[in-house]
Biopython code that builds the backbone (N, CA, C, O; Angstrom):
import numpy as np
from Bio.PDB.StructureBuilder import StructureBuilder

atoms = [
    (1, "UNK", "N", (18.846, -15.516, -9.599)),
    (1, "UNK", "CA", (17.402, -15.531, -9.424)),
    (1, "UNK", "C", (16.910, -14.108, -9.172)),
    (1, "UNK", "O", (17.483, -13.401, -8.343)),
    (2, "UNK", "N", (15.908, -13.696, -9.838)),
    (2, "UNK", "CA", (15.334, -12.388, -9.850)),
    (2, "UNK", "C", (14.732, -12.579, -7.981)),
    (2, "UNK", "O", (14.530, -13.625, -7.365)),
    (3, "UNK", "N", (14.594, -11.253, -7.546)),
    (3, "UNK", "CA", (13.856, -10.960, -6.099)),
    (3, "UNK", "C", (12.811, -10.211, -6.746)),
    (3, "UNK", "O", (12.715, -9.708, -7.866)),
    (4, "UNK", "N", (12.122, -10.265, -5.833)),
    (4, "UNK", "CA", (10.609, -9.583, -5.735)),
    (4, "UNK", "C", (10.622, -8.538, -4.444)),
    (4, "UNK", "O", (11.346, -8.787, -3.480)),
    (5, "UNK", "N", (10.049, -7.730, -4.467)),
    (5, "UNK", "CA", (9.792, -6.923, -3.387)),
    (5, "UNK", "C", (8.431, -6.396, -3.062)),
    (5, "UNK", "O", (7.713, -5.895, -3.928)),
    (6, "UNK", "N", (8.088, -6.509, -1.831)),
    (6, "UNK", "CA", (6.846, -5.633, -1.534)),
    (6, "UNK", "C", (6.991, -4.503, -0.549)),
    (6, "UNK", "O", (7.439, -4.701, 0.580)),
    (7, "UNK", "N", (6.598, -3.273, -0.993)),
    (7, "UNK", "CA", (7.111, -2.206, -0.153)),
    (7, "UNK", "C", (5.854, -1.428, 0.559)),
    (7, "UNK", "O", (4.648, -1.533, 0.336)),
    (8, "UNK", "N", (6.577, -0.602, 1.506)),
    (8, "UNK", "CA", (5.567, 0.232, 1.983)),
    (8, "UNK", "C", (6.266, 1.775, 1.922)),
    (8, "UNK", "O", (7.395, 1.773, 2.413)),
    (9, "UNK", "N", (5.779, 3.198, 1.373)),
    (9, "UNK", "CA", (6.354, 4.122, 1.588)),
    (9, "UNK", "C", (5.724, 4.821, 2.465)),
    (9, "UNK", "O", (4.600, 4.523, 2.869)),
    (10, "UNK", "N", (6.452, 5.929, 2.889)),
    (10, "UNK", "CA", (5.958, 7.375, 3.606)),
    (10, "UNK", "C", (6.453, 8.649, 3.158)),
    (10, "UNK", "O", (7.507, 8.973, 2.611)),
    (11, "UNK", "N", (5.189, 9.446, 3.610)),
    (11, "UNK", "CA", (5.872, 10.940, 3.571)),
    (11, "UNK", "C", (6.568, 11.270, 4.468)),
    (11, "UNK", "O", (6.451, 10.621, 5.508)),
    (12, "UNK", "N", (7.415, 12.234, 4.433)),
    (12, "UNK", "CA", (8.470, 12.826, 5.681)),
    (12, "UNK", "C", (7.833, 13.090, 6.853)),
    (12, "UNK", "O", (8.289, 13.248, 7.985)),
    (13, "UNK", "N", (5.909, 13.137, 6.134)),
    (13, "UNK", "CA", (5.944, 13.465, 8.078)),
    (13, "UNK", "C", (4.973, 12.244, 8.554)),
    (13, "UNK", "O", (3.895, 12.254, 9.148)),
    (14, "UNK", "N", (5.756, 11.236, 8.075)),
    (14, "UNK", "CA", (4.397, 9.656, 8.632)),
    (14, "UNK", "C", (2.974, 9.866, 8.740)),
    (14, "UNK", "O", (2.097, 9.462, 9.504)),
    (15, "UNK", "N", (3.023, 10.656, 7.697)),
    (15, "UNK", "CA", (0.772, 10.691, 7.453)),
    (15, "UNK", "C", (0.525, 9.869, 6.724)),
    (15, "UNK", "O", (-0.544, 9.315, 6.978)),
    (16, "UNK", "N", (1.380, 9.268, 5.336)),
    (16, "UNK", "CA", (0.625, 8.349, 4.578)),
    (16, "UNK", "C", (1.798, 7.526, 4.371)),
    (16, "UNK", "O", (3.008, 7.747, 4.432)),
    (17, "UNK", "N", (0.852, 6.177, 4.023)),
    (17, "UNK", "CA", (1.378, 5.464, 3.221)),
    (17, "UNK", "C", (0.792, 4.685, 2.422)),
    (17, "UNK", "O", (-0.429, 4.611, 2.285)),
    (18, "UNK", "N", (1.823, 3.887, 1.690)),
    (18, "UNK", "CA", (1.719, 3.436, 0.476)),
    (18, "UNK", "C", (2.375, 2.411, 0.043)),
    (18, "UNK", "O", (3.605, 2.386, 0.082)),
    (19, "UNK", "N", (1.629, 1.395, -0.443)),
    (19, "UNK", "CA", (1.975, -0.433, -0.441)),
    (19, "UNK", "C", (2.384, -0.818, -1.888)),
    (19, "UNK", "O", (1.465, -0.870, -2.706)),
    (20, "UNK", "N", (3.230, -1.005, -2.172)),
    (20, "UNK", "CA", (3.594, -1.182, -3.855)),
    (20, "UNK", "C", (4.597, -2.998, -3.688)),
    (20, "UNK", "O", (5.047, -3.754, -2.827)),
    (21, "UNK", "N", (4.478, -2.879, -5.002)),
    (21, "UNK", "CA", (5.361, -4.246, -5.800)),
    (21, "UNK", "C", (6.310, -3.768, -6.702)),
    (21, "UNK", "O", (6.209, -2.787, -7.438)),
    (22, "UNK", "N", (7.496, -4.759, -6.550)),
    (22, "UNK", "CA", (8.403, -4.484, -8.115)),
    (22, "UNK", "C", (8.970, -5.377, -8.305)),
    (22, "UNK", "O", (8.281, -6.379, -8.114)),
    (23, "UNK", "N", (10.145, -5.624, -8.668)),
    (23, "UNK", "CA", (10.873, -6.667, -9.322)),
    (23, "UNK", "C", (12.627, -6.212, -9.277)),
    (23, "UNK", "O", (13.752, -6.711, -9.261)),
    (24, "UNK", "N", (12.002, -5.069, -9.272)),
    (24, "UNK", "CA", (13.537, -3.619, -9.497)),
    (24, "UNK", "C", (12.941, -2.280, -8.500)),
    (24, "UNK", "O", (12.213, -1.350, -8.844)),
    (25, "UNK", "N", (13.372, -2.492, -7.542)),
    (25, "UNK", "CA", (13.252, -1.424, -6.077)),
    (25, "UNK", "C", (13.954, -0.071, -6.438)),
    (25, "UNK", "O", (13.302, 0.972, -6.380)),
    (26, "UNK", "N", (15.227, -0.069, -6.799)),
    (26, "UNK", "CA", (15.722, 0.797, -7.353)),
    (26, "UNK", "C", (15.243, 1.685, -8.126)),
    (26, "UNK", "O", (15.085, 2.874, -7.850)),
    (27, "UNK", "N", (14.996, 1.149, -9.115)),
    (27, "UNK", "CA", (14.258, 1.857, -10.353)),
    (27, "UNK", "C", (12.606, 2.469, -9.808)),
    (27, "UNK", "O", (11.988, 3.532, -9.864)),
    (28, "UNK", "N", (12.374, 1.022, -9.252)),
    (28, "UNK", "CA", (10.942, 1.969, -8.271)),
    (28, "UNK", "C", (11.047, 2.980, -7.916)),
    (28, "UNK", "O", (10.239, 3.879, -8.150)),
    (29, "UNK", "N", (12.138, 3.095, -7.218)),
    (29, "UNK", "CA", (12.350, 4.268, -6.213)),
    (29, "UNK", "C", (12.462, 5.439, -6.609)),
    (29, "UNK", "O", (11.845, 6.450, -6.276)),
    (30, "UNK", "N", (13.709, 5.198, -7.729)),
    (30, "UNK", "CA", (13.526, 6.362, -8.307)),
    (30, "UNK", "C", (12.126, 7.280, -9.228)),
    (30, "UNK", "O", (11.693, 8.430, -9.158)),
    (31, "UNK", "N", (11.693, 5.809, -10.231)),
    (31, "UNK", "CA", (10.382, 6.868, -10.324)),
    (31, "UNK", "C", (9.482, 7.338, -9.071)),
    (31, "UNK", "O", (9.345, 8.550, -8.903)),
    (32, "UNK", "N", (8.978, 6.601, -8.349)),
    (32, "UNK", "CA", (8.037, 7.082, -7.339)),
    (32, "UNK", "C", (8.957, 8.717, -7.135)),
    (32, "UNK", "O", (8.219, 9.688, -7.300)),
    (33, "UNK", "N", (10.055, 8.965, -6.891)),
    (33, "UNK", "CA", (11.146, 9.984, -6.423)),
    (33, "UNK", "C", (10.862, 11.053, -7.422)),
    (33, "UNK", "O", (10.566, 12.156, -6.963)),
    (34, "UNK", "N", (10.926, 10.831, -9.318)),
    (34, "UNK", "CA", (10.525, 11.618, -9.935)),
    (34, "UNK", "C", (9.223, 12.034, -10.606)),
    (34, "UNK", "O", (9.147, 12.768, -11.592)),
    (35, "UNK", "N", (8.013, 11.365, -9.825)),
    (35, "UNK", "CA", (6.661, 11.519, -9.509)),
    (35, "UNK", "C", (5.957, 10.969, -10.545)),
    (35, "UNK", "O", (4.783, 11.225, -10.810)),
    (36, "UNK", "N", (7.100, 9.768, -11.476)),
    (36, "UNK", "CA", (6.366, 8.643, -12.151)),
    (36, "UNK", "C", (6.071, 7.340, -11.826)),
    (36, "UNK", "O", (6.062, 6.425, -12.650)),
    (37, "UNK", "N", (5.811, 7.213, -10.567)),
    (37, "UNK", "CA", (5.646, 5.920, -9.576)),
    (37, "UNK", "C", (4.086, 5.433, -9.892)),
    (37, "UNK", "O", (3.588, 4.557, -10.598)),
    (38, "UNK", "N", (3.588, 6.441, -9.016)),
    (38, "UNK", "CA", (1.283, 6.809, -9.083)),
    (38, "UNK", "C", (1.755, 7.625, -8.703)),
    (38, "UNK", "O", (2.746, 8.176, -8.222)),
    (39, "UNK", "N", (0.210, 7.631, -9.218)),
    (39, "UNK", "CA", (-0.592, 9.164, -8.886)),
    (39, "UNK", "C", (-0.499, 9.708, -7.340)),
    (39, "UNK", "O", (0.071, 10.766, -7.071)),
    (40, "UNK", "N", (-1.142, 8.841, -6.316)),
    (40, "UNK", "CA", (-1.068, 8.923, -5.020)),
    (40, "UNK", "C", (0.513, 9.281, -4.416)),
    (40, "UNK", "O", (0.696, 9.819, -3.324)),
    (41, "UNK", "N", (1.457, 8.925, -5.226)),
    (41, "UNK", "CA", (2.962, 9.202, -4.209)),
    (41, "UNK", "C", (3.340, 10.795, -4.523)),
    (41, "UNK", "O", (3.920, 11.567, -3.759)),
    (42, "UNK", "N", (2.812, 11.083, -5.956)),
    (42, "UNK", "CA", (3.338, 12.274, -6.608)),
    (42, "UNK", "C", (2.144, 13.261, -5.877)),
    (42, "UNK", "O", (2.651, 14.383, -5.915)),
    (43, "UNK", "N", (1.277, 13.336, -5.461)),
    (43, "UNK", "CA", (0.457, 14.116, -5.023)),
    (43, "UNK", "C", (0.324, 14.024, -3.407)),
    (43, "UNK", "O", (-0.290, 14.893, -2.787)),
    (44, "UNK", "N", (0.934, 12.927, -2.768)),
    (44, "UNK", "CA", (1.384, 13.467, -1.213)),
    (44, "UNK", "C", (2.890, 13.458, -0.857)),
    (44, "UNK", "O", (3.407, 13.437, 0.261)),
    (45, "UNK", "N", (3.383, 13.476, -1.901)),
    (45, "UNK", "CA", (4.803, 13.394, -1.589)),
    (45, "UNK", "C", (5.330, 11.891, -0.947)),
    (45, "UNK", "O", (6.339, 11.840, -0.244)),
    (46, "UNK", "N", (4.894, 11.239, -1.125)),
    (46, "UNK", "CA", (4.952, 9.691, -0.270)),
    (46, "UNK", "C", (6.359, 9.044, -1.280)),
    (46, "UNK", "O", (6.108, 8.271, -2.205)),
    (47, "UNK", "N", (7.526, 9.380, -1.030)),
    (47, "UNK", "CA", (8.785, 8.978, -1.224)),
    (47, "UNK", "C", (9.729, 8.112, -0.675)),
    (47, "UNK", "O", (10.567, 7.513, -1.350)),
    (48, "UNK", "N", (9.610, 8.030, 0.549)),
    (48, "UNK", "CA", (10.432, 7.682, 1.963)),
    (48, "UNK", "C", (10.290, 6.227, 1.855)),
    (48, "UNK", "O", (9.100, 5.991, 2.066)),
    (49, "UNK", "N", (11.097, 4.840, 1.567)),
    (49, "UNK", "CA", (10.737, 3.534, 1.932)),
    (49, "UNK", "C", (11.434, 3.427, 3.390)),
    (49, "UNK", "O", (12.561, 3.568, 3.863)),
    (50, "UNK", "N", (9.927, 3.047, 3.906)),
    (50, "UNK", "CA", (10.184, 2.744, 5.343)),
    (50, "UNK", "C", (10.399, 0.987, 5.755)),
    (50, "UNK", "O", (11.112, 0.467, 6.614)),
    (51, "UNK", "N", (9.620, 0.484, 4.918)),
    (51, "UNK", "CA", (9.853, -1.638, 4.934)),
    (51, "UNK", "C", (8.948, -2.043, 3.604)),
    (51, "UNK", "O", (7.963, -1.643, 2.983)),
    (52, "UNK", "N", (10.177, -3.360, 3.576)),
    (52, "UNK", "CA", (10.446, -4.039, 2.375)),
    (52, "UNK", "C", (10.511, -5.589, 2.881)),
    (52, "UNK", "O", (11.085, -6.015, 3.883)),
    (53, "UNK", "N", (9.748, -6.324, 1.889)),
    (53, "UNK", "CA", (9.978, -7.837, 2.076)),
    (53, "UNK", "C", (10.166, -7.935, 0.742)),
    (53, "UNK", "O", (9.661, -7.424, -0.257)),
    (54, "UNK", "N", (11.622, -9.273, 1.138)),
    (54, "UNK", "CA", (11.939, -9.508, -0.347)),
    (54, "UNK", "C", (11.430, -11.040, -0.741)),
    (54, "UNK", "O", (11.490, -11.808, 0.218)),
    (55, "UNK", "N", (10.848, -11.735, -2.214)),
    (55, "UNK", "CA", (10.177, -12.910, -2.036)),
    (55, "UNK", "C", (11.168, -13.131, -3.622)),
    (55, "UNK", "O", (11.621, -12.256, -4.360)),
    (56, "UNK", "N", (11.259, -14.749, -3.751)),
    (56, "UNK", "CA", (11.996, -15.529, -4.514)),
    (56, "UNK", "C", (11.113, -15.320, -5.493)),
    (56, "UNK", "O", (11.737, -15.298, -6.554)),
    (57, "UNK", "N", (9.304, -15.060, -5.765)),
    (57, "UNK", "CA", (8.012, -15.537, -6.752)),
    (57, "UNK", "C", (7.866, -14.398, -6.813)),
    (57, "UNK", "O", (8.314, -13.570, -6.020)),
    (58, "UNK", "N", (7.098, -14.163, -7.939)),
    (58, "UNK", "CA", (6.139, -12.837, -8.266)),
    (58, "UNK", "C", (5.058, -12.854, -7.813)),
    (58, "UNK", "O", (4.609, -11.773, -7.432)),
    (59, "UNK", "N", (4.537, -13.612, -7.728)),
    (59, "UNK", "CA", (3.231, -14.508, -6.957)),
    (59, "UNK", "C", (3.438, -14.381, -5.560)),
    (59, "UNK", "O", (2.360, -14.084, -5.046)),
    (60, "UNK", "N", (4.209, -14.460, -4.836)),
    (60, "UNK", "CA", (4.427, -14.269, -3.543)),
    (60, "UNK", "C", (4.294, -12.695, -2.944)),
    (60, "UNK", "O", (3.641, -12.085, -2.097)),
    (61, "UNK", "N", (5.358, -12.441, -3.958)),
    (61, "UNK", "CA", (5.523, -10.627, -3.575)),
    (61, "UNK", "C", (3.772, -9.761, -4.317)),
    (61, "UNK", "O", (3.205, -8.812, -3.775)),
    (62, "UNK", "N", (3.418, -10.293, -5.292)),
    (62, "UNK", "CA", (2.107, -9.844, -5.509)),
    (62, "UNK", "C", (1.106, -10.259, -4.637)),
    (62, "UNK", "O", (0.460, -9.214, -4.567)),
    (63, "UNK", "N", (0.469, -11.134, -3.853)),
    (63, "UNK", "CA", (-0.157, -11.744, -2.825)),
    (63, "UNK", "C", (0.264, -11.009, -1.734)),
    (63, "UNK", "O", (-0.834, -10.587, -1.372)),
    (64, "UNK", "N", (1.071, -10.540, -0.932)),
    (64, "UNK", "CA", (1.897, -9.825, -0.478)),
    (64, "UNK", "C", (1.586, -8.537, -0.445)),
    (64, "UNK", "O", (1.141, -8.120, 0.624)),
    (65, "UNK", "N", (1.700, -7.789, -1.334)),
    (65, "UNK", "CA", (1.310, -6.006, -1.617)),
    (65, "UNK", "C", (-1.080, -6.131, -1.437)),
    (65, "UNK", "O", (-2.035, -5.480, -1.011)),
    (66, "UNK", "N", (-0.706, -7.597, -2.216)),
    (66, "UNK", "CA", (-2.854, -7.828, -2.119)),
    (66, "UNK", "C", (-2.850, -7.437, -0.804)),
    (66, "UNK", "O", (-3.327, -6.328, -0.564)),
    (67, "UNK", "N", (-2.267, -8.331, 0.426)),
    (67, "UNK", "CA", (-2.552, -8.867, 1.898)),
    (67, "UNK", "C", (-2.594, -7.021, 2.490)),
    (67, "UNK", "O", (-3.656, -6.555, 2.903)),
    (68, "UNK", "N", (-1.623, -6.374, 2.450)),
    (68, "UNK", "CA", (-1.105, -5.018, 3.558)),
    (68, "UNK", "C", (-2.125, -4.321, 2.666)),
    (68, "UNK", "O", (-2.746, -3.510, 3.352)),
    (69, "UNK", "N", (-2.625, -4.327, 1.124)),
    (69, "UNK", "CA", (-3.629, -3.242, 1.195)),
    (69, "UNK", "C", (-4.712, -3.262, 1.587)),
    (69, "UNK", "O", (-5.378, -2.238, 1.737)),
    (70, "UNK", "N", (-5.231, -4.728, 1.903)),
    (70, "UNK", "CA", (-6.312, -4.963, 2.476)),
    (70, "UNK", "C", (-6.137, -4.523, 3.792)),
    (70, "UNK", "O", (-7.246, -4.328, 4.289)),
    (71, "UNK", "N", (-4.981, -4.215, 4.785)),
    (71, "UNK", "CA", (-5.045, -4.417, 6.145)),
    (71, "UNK", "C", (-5.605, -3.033, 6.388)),
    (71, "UNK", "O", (-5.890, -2.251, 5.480)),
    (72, "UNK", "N", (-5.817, -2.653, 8.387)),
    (72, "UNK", "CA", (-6.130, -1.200, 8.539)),
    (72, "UNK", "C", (-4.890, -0.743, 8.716)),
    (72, "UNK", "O", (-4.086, -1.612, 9.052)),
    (73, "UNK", "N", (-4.402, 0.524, 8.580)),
    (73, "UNK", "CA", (-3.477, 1.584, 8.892)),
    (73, "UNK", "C", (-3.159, 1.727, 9.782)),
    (73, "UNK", "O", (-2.234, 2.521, 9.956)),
    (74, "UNK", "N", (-3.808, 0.965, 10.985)),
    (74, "UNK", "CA", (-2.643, 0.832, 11.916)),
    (74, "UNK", "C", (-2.021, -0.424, 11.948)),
    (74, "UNK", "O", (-0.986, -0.508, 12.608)),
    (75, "UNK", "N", (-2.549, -1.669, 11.223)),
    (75, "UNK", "CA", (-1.995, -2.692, 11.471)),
    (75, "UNK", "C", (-0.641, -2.519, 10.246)),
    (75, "UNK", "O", (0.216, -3.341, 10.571)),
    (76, "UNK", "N", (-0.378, -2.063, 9.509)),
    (76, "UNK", "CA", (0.818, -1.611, 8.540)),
    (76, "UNK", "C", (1.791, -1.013, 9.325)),
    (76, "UNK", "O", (2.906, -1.516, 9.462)),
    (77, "UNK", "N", (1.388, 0.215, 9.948)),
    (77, "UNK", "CA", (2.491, 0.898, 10.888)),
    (77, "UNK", "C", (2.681, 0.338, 12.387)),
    (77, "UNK", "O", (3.337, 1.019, 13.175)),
    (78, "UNK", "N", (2.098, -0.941, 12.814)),
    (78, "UNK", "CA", (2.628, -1.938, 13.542)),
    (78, "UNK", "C", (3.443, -2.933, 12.801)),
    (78, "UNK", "O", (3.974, -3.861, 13.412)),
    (79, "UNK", "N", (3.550, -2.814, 11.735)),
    (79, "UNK", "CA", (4.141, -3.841, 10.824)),
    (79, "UNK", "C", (5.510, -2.933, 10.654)),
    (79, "UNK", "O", (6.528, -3.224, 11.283)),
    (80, "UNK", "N", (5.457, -1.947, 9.865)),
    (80, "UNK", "CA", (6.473, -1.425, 9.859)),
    (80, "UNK", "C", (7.570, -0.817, 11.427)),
    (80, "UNK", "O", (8.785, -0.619, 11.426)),
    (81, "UNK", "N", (6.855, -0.699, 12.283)),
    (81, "UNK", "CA", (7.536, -0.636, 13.569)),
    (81, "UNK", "C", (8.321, -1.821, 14.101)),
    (81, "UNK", "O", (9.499, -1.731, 14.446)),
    (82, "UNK", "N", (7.560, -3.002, 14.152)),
    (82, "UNK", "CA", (8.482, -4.135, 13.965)),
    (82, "UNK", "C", (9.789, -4.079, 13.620)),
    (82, "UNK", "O", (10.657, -4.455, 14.408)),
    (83, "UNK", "N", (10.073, -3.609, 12.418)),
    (83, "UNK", "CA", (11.484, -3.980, 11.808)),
    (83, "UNK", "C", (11.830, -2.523, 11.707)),
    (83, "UNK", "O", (12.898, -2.287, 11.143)),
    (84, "UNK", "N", (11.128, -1.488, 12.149)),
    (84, "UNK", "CA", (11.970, -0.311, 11.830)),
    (84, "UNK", "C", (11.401, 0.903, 12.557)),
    (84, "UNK", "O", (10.957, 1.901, 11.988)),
    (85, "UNK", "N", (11.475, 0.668, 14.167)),
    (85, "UNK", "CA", (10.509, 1.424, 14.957)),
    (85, "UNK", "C", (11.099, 3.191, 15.248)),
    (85, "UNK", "O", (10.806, 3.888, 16.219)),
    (86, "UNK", "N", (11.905, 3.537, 14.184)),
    (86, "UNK", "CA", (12.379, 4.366, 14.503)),
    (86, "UNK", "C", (11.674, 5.329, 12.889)),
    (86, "UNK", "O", (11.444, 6.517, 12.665)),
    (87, "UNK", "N", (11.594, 4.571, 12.403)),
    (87, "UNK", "CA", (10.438, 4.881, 11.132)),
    (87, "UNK", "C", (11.934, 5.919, 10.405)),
    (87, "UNK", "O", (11.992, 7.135, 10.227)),
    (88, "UNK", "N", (12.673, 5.159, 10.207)),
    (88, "UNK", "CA", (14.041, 6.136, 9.654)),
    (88, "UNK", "C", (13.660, 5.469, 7.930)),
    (88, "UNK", "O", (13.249, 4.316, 7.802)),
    (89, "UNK", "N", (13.852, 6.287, 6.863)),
    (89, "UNK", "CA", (14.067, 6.055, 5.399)),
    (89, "UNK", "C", (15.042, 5.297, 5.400)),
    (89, "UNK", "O", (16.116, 5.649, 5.886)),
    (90, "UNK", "N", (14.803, 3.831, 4.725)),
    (90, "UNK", "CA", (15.444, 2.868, 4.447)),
    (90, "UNK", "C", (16.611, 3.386, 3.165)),
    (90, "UNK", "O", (16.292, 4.426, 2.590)),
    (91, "UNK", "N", (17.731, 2.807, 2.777)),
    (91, "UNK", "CA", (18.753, 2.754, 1.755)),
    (91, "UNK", "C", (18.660, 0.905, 1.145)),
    (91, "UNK", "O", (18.631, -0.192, 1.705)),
    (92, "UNK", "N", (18.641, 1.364, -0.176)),
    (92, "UNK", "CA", (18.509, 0.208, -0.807)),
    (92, "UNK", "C", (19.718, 0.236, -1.711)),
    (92, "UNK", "O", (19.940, -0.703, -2.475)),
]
sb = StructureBuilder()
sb.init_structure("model")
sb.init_model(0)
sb.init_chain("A")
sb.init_seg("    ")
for serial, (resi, resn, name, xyz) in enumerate(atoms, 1):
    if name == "N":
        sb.init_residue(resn, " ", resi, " ")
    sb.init_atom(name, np.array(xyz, "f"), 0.0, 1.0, " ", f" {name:<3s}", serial, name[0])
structure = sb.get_structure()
C-alpha cells in the first residue's frame, strides 16, 4: 500500500516553515534539497524536515497539508514540538 505524507520543513535557523504533501518523501526531499521543491523553500533555504504524518489516502494526507496551512505559526511549532521538541532534522 502506497503512504502518504504530510510534512512540515525548516530553515537551520527555525524562522520558517513550510507545509507540503507527497506520496514519495524521499524524492521530496531531495528536490526541495536541490531547490526544485517551490519557490518558497529555494528562496529561504527551508530544507530541514522537522514532522511528518504518514496517512494510508491521498485524501487524508491532502486534507492534512489543507488543515496546518490554514493554522497560525505558532500553533504548527506547538505541533511540531510535540513530537520533536528538540526541533532536530528528521532522517527519513
Amino acid at each position: 500500500m502506497l503512504s502518504h505524507y504530510c510534512y512540515i520543513l525548516s530553515d537551520k535557523n527555525r524562522k520558517f516553515l513550510y507545509v507540503g504533501y507527497t506520496c514519495d518523501i524521499k524524492k521530496r526531499m531531495t528536490q526541495h534539497k536541490s531547490g526544485n521543491g517551490s519557490n518558497f523553500t529555494k528562496k529561504y533555504f527551508v530544507f530541514d524536515l522537522i514532522y511528518f504524518e504518514i496517512f494510508n489516502s491521498s485524501i487524508l494526507g491532502r486534507n492534512r497539508e489543507k488543515q496546518l496551512k490554514n493554522w497560525h505559526k505558532e500553533w504548527k511549532w506547538n505541533l511540531v514540538r510535540m513530537s520533536n521538541p528538540e526541533l532536530k532534522t528528521l532522517e527519513i
